[in-house]
N, C-alpha and C positions, 0 to 999 in steps of 0.2 A: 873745713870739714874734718872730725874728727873721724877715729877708726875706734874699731870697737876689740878689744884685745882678744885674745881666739876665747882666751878660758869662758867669755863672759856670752860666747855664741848657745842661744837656746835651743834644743833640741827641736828637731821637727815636728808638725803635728801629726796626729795620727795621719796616714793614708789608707785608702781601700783601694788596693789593688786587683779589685773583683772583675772590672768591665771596661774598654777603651769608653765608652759613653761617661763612664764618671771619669776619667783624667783627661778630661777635657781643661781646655785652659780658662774657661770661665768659672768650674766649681775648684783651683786652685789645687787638685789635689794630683801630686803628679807619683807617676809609678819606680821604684828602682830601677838602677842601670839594668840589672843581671834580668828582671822579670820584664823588662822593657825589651828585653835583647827577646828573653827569652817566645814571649807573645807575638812578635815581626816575626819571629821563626817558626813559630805552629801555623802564624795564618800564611805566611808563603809555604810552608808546605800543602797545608791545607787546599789554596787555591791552585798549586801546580797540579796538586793531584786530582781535581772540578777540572781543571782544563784538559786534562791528560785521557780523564775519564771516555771513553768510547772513541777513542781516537784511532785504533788499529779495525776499527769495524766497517767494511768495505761501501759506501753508498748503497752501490746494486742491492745488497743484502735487505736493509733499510727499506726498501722500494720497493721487492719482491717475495709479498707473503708466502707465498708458495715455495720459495725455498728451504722453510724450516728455520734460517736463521732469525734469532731475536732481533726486532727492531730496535732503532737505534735510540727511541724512545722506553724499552723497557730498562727498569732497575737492576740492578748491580749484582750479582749474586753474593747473598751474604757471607762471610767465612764460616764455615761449621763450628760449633763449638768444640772444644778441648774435651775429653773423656773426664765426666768428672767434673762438667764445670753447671752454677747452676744458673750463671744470669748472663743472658746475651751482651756482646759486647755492641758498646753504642756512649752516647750521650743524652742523660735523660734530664728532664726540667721539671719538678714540683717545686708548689708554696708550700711551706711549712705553717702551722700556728701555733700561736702558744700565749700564752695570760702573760701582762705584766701587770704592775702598780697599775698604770694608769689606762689600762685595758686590752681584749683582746688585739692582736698584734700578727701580722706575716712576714713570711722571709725566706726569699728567693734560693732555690737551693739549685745547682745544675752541677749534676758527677759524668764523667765518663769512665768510664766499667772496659776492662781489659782482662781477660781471662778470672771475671771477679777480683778482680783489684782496683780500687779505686787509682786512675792515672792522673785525672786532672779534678777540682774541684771548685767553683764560682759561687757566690751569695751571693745576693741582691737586696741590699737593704732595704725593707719597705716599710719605714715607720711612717708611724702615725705622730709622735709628737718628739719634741728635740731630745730630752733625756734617751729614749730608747735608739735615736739616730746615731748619738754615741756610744751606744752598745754594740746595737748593729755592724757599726764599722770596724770596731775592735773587731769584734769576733772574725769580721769578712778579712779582716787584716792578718789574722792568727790562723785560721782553719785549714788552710792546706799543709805547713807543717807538720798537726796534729794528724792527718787524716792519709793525705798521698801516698800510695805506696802498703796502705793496711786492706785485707780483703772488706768487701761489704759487710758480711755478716758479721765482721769484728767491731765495726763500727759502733762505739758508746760515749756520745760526746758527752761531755755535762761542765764545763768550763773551759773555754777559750779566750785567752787574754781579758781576765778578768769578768766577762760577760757569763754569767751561768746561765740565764732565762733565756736568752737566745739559743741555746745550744736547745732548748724544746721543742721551737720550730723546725729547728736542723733535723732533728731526729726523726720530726712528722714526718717530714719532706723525705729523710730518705729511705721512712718508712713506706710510704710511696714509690718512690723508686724501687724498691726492691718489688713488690705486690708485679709493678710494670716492664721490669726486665728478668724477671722469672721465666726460664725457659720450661 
């Protein structure tokens, strides 16, 4: 068996590190150490905080309308917003559209909004034919650098790792998002 000299080692293919569903080990596409690390540590915080949730709230309470206290089945009280701020915080989901060459086209957009700042952001490729499934993935591979960290309303994507058509969908979607987390 020969070895193959480092110089002559091919760079990786693209990945999407958009969704634990796509780096699955049968679509081959696996995620970075650091966003691999960093994904294990949203969803355990994530799910300690689901488990955590209504946990200091006494049963009796729970059982006893007539006490006043909320059941243990109502919702969360949401955090007030910030003086000043104009879109609730949350996690919102739209599809984007947008025309390509080879026809109308969507694409999965999911932001989560922190005092109007985009904190986290997800694409979901959703082509229709293989040219644009490499587009898709680029841009889903590029977009959170571009975007994390900048408020909403600043948001003007129009090229992400080579992909510009994509970035129309993008925009629909978070044109939508905005219309839906408008306080």
């Amino acid at each position: 068996m020969t070895r193959t000299p480092p110089t002559a080692v091919r760079p990786a293919a693209p990945t999407t590190p958009t969704s634990v569903s796509q780096s699955t080990p049968q679509s081959g596409a696996r995620f970075p150490h650091h966003r691999r690390a960093l994904t294990m540590l949203a969803t355990v915080s994530i799910l300690g905080a689901a488990g955590c949730a209504g946990a200091d709230a006494p049963a009796d309470d729970a059982a006893d309308p007539a006490s006043g206290a909320p059941s243990a089945d109502a919702p969360a009280a949401a955090k007030p917003p910030a003086a000043g701020q104009v879109y609730q915080d949350g996690e919102y989901r739209e599809t984007g559209n947008y025309q390509s060459p080879a026809g109308p086209e969507e694409v999965g957009v999911t932001l989560t909004l922190e005092s109007d700042v985009v904190s986290a952001v997800e694409v979901e490729p959703m082509p229709d034919n293989p040219t644009t499934k490499v587009y898709q993935e680029r841009f889903a591979g590029g977009i959170s650098e571009a975007i994390v960290g900048k408020k909403l309303d600043e948001l003007s994507v129009d090229r992400v790792a080579g992909s510009s058509l994509t970035s129309g969908g993008f925009n629909d979607a978070a044109d939508k998002i905005k219309s839906e987390a408008r306080l």
